[in-house]
PATI-755765 format. One record per residue: x, y negated, z of N, C-alpha, C in turn; residue in one letter. Coordinates in steps of 0.05 Angstrom, whole numbers, plus 5000, padded with zeros to 4 digits. Example, Ala and Ser with C-alpha at 12.3 -4.5 7.8 and 13.67 -1.06 7.14 Angstrom:
<sites>
526451145156524650905156526450665156A 525750455142527350215143525849995157S 
</sites>
This chain:
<sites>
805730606976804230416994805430136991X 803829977001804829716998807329647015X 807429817037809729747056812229817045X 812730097026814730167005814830036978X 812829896974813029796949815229476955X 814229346978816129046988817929147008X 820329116998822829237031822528977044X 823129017069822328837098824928757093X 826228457096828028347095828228217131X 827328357156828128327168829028507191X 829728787181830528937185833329027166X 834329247181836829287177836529467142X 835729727145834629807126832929637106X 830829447101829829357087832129097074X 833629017090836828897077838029087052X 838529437066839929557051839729507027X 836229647026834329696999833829416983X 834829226994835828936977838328936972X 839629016978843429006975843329346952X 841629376953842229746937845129886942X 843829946976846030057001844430287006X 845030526999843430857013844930907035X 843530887070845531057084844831287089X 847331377101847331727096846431847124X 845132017141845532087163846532167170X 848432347146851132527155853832467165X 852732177161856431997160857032057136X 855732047120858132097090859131917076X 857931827050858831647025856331497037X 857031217019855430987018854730966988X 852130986983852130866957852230606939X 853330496926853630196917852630156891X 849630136889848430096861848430316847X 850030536851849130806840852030766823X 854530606831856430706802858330716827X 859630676848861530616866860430826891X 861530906904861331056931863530926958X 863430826983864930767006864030877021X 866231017038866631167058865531057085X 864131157097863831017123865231087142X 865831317144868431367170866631487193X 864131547192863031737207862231577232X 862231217230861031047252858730907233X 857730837260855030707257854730407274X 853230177260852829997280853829777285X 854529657303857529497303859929627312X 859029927327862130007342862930107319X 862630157295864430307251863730017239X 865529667243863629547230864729517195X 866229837194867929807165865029967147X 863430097160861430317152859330047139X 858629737143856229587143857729467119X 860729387116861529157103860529107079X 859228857065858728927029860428727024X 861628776995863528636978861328336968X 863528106965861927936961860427966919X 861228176911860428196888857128396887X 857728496912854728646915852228366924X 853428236948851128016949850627816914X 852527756908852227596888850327746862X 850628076861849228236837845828236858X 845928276884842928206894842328006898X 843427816897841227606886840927596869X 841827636843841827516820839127776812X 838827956820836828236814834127976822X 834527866845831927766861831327486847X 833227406828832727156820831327166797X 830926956777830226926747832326966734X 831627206707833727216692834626976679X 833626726678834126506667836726406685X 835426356712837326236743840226406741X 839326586732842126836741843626806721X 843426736686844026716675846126446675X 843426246676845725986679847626016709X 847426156723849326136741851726226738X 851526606722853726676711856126516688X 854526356680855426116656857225906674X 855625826693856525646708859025696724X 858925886733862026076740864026196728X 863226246698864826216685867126046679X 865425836679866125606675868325416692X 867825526715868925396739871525576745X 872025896736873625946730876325936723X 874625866700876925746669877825476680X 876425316686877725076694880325136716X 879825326741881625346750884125416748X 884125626729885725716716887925636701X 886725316695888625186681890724976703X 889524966733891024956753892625136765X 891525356765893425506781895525676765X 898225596787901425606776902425846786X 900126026791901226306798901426566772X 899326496759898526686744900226726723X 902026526713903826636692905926846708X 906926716727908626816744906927216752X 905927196758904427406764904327606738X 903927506718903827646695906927726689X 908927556686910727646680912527896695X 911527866726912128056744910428366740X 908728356728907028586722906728666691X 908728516672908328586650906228596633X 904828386636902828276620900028526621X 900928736634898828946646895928896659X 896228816682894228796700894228536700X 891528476709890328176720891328066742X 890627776751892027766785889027946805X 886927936786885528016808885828426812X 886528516799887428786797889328726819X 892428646813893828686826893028606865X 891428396863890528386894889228506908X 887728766888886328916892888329136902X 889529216882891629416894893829366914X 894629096915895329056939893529146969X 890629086965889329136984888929446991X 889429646968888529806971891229986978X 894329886981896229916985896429957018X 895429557026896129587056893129827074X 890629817059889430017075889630337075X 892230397054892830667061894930617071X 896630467085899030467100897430527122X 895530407130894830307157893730407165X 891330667147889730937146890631057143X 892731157140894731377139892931737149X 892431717173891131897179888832047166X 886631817155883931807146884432037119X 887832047111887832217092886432127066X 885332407053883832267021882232227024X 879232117041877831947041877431757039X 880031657058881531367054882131247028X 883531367013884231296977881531366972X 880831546971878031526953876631266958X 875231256978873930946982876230696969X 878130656968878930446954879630536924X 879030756911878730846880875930686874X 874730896897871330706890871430466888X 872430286907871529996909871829876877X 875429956875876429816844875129896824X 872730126832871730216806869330046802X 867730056830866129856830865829506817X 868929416836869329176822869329196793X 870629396777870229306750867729306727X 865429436755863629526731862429246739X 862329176759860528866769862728626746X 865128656746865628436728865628486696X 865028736693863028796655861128646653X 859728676669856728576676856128306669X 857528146670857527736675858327846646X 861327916624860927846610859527886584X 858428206583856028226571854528116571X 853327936597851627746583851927476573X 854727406579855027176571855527196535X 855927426529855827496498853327536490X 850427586508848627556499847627276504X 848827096515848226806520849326686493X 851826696486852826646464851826616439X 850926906442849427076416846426856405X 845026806433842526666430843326336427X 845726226441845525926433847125956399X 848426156391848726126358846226126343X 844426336361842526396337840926136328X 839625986362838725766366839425486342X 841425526342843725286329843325316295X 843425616284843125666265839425636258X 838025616266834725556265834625266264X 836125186284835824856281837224806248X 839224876247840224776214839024776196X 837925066194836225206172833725006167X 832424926193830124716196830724466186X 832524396193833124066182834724176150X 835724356130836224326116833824326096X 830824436107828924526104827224246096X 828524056121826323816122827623566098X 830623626101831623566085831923506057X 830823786044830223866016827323726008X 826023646031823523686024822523316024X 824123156038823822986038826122776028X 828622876026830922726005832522576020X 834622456005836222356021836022006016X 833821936007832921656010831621556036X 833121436054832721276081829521146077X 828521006059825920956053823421106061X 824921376046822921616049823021746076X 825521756084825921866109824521646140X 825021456138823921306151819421306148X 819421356133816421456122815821706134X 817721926133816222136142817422176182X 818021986186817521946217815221846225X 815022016254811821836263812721566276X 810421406288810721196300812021186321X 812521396338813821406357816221356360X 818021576332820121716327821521436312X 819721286298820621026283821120746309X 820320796318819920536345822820596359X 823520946370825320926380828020946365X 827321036348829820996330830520626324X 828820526327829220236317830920146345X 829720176363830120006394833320196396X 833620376389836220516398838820426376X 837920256345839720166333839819856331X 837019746338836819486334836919406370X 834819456382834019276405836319386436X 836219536434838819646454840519826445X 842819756427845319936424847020006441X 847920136434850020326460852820056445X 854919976451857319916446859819966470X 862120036456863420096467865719906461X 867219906487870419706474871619826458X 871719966445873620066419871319886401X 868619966397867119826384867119556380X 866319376397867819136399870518966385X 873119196390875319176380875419186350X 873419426343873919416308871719196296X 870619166306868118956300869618696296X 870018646320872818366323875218306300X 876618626291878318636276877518556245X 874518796244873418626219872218446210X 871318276227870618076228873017796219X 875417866233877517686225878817726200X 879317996185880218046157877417966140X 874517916149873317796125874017546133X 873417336151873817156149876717086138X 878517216142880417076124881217086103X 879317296085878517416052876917096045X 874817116062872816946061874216526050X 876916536063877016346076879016216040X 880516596041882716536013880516465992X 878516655987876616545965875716315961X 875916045984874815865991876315615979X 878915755988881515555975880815515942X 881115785939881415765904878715625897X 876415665905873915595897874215225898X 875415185915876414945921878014755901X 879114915903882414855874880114765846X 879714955840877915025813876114815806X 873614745840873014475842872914225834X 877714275838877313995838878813995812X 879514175808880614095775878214045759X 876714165755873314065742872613795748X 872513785775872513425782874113235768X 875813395758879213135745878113175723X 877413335706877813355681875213185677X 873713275685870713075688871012795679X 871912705705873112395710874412355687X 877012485673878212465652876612375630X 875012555619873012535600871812385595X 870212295621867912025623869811735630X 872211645624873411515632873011315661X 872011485677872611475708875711405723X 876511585721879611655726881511625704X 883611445706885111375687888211505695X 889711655679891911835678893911775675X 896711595676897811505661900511615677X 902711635650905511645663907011385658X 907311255679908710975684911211035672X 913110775657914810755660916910675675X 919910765678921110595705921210245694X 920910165673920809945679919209765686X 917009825685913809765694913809655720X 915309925739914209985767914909755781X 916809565779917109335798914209145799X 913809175764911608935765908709085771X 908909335785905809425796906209465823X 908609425831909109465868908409155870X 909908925855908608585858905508605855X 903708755834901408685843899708835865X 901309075869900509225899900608945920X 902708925922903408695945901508535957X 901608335923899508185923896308145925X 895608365911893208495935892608535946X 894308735957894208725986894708516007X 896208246002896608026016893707886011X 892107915997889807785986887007876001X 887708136009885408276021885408136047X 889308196055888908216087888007846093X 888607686078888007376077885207356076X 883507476067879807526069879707636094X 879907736103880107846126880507726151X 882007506147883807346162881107166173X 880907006146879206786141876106846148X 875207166145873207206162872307156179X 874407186200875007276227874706976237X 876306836224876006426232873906416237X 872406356208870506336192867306336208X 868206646210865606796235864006956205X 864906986189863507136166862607386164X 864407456182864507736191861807846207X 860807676221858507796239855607676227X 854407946233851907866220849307956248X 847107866238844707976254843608236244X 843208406262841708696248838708756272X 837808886269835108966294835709286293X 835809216328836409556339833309736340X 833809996325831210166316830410266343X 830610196356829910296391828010066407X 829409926416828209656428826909466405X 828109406386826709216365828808946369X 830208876390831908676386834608656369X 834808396356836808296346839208356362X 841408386355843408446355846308326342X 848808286339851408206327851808406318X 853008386294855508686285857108556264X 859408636276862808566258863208806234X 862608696212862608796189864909076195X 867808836196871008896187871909046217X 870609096240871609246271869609426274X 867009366258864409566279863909456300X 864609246312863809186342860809116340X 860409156356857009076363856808956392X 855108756393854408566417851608436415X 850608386442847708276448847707956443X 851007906448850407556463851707456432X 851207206418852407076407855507076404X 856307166377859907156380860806926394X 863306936403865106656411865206516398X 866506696375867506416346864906136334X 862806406342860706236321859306086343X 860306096369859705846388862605606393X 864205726381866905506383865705326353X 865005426322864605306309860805136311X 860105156322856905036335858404806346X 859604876368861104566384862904446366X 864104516342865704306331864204176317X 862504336300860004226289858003926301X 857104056331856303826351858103576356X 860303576359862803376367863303266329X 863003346315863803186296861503006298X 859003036297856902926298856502726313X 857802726346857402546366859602496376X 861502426360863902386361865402476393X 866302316408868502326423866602426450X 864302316457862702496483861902756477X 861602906453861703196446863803366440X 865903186458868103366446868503696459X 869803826443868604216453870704186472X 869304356499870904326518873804526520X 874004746503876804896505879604816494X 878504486477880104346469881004076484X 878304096497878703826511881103906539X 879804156558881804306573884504336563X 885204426546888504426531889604176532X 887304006526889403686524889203586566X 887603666580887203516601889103676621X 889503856605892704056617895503976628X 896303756610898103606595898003236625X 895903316630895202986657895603106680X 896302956698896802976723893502926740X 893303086762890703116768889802916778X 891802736796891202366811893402266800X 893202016788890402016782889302026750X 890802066733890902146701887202296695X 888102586718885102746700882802586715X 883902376740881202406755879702126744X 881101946735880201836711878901826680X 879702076672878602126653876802286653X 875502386682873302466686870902296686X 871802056699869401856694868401696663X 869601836645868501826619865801856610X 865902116617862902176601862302516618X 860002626623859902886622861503066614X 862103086591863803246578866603316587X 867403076590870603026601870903076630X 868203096649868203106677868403346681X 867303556661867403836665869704026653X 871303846640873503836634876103786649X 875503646657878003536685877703706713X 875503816708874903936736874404316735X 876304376711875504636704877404866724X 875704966729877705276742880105386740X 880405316718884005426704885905216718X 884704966733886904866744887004906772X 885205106787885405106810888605286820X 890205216843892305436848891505636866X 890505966869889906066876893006226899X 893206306918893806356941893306646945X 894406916943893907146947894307226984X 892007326992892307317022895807547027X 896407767055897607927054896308157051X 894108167049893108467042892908527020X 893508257000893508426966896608396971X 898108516980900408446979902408596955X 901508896952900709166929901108906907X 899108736899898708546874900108356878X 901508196902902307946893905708096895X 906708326900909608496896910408346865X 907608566852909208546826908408286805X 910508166803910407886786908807886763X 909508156744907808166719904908186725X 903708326740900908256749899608006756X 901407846766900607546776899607416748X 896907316753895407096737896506886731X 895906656715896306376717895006236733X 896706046759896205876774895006126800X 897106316812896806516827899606546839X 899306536861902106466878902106756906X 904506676906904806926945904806836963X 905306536965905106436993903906216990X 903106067002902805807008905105636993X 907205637016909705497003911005436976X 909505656967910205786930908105526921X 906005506927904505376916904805026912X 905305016944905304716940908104596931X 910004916927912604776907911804686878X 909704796879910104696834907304506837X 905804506862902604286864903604056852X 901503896842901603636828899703436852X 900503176848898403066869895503006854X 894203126878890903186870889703466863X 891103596866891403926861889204086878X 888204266878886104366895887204646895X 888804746922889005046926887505216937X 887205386930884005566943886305736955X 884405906972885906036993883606257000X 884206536989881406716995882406867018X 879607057029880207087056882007367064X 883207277080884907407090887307237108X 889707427111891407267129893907177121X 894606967116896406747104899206757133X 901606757131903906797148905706567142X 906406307158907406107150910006187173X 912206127165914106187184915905857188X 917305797209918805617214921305437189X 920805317187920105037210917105027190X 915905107185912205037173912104947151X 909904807144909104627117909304337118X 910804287099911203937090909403937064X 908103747067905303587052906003347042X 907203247023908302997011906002836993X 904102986985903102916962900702986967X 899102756960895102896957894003106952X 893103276967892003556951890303596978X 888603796970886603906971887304266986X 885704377011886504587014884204747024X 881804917012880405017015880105207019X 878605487041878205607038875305747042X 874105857064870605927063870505777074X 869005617058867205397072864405467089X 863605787087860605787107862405987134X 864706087136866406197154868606137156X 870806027175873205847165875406147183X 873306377197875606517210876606787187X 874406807171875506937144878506847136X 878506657133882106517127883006437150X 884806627153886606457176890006477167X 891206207170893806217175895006197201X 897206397196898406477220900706307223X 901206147242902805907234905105947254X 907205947247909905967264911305717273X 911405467247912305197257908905017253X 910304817239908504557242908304457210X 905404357212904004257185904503917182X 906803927165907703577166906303407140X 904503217152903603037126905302837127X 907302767113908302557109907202377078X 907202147088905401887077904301977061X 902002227064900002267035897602387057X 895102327043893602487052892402757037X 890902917055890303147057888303207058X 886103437054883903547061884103807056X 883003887085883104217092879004297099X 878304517091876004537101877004917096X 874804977121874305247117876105377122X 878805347140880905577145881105447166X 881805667190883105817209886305807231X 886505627236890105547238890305617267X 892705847278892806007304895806077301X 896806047324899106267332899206477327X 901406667318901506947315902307067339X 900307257348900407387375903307467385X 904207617357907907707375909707587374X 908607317375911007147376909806867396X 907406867412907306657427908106687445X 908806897459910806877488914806767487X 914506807458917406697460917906387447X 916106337428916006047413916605787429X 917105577430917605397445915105177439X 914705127457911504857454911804717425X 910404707411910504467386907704427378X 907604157361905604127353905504327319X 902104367321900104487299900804277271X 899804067287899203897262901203667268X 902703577245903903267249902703077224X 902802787232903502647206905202337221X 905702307197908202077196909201887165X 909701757172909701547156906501477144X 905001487154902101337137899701627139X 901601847141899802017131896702117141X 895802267132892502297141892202497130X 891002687151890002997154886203017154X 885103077139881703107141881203387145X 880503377156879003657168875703717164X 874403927150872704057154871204317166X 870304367180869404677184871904817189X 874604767205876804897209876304897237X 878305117241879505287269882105227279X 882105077298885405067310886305237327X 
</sites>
């Protein structure tokens, strides 16, 4: 019937007949797959629960009955496996062997250990008792035959497998040759695409890969590099001999008495070159006009430096003005010469006379290089160090009007100027400027008094005040004095 043909897996009995468990009504033997027999002890139920127990090798042989011989197969493989691995951990088993004389297994001996303490402890149960643990061990060994018979028929089939595959490719082999050409031919499109993408478009590499790649890469290049030399060498001896031949290159072994009179014409050519060179540079020979391939404008370029410039050289504007002044004699005279000589005059009244000459000479007498400039205290960093200081650039005031000439014009930029006691004496005509559209930008901080004695003066554009930490203790004095004749002009200033 159909009800005997499927055992009920939710009943006790229909478990059995899945576990291939016969029970007895008599209390007798248990049957275990038909090769093993256990005793039940004449209970039933849970109050005998030694009569129900199954070995975990009975569940593992029913499932594997209920599974795919495929599933059961790879499982037995797979436990194999997991075995052996252990095995190579565990630090009992030599030990164990040596104590048993290379006889029994450890799993034997734990067996008979087991089957030791349940006849101590059954003592009574008599030979039923041993019998059921004869059975068990007998049982266990036929369940562990079992796994490896088949793993010898697992074996058996991945050799055979392995040997078909060979036979086939020595097959395809023969038939199509060992020319890559051909072999690449008798792939399909598929088989050619992925073979390409797996050697060309995505390769696997590994750092060892890398490393030998790297390694050979540096022994050719430096094969590469020796061949290069000699190829080189070879070059240039062909080059010499060449030159030799076509009288290019001339060869000669000097004598020592020669050599003085070819180091004199070394010399001298070389003194000859660097004299062209010289005379360039005067000259202005050196610079020529070229047109930049970008914009289209003219341009300067110095043959003998490479310099390049937009604006007309200097030189060839210093020789234009000597050019002009020879022409128009003494009112064109070039003004960087005229300045050198108007250097040499005193400013009142020498230059301020020879300003009323002509144009030329006015802009000459009145040039910038003679102004004395005045560093406030906040460049103080720049007026420290001496070598930094300009010409006609001073630290104080005082500094200044020690070396001033009369008629002198000191500029004074903004910031704050510190005059300390007894003040400034003014002997001599001069000039003292600072912002003329703000006069509090410059301020001096004045401790004594500003004495004009018999000269006059002009101040515009600065600032003249007490210094705050010191007007509660200072004693009344005057700002400004003059005496003997003198005269103070004031513009746009602050008292």
């Amino acid at each position: 019937s159909a009800n005997d043909s499927q055992p009920d897996v939710f009943t006790k009995d229909g478990l059995r007949g899945i576990l291939g468990v016969n029970a007895n009504d008599d209390g007798g033997d248990v049957d275990v797959d038909g090769d093993a027999k256990i005793e039940d002890g004449g209970a039933s139920g849970a109050s005998g629960g030694a009569s129900d127990s199954v070995t975990k090798e009975q569940v593992e042989n029913a499932m594997a009955s209920l599974e795919d011989e495929d599933d059961a197969m790879a499982m037995r493989n797979a436990k194999k496996e997991a075995d052996e691995e252990m095995k190579e951990f565990d630090e009992t088993i030599e030990v164990d062997k040596a104590d048993d004389g290379g006889n029994e297994s450890p799993d034997e001996d734990e067996d008979t250990s087991n089957g030791e303490e349940k006849k101590s402890s059954e003592k009574p149960a008599g030979k039923k008792k041993s019998t059921a643990a004869a059975t068990s061990k007998k049982s266990k060994k036929a369940a562990s035959a079992k796994p490896s018979a088949a793993d010898k028929k697992d074996e058996s089939t991945v050799s055979k497998a392995e040997e078909d595959m060979e036979k086939e490719f020595a097959e395809w082999q023969n038939r199509v040759g060992g020319d890559m050409a051909a072999i690449d031919a008798s792939l399909r499109p598929t088989e050619r695409y992925g073979l390409r993408f797996r050697e060309v478009i995505d390769p696997f590499y590994s750092a060892h890969f890398f490393a030998d790649q790297q390694r050979m890469q540096e022994a050719t290049t430096s094969v590469e590099e020796e061949w290069n030399i000699e190829e080189i060498e070879q070059a240039k001896e062909s080059e010499e001999r060449r030159a030799l031949e076509e009288g290019d290159l001339l060869a000669t072994l000097p004598s020592p008495e020669i050599l003085p009179r070819q180091r004199h014409l070394y010399v001298r050519e070389k003194t000859r070159l660097r004299a062209d060179k010289k005379r360039r540079k005067l000259t202005g020979e050196n610079w020529g006009v070229r047109t930049d391939q970008l914009s289209g404008r003219p341009y300067w370029y110095n043959s003998d430096t490479g310099e390049a410039i937009w604006d007309k050289p200097t030189i060839l504007l210093d020789l234009e003005a000597h050019e002009y002044a020879l022409q128009n004699k003494w009112g064109a005279f070039p003004i960087k010469p005229l300045v050198h000589i108007m250097s040499f005059l005193i400013p009142y009244p020498e230059r301020m006379a020879c300003s009323a000459v002509c144009r030329q000479w006015k802009l000459a007498a009145t040039d910038l290089s003679f102004v004395r400039h005045v560093l406030p205290v906040e460049m103080g960093a720049l007026a420290m160090d001496q070598k930094k200081m300009e010409h006609n650039h001073f630290r104080t005031i005082a500094d200044a009007l020690a070396v001033a000439l009369p008629g002198d014009i000191i500029e004074l930029g903004d910031g704050h100027y510190w005059v300390k006691e007894p003040g400034l004496n003014i002997n001599i005509p001069l000039r003292i400027i600072g912002d003329e559209k703000d006069p509090t930008h410059v301020t001096i901080e004045l401790s004594g008094t500003v004495t004009l004695d018999g000269a006059k003066a002009w101040m515009e554009g600065v600032s003249i005040r007490r210094p705050r930490i010191a007007s509660g203790e200072m004693k009344s004095q005057e700002v400004l004095r003059t005496v003997n004749g003198g005269r103070f002009d004031m513009f746009n200033c602050v008292l």
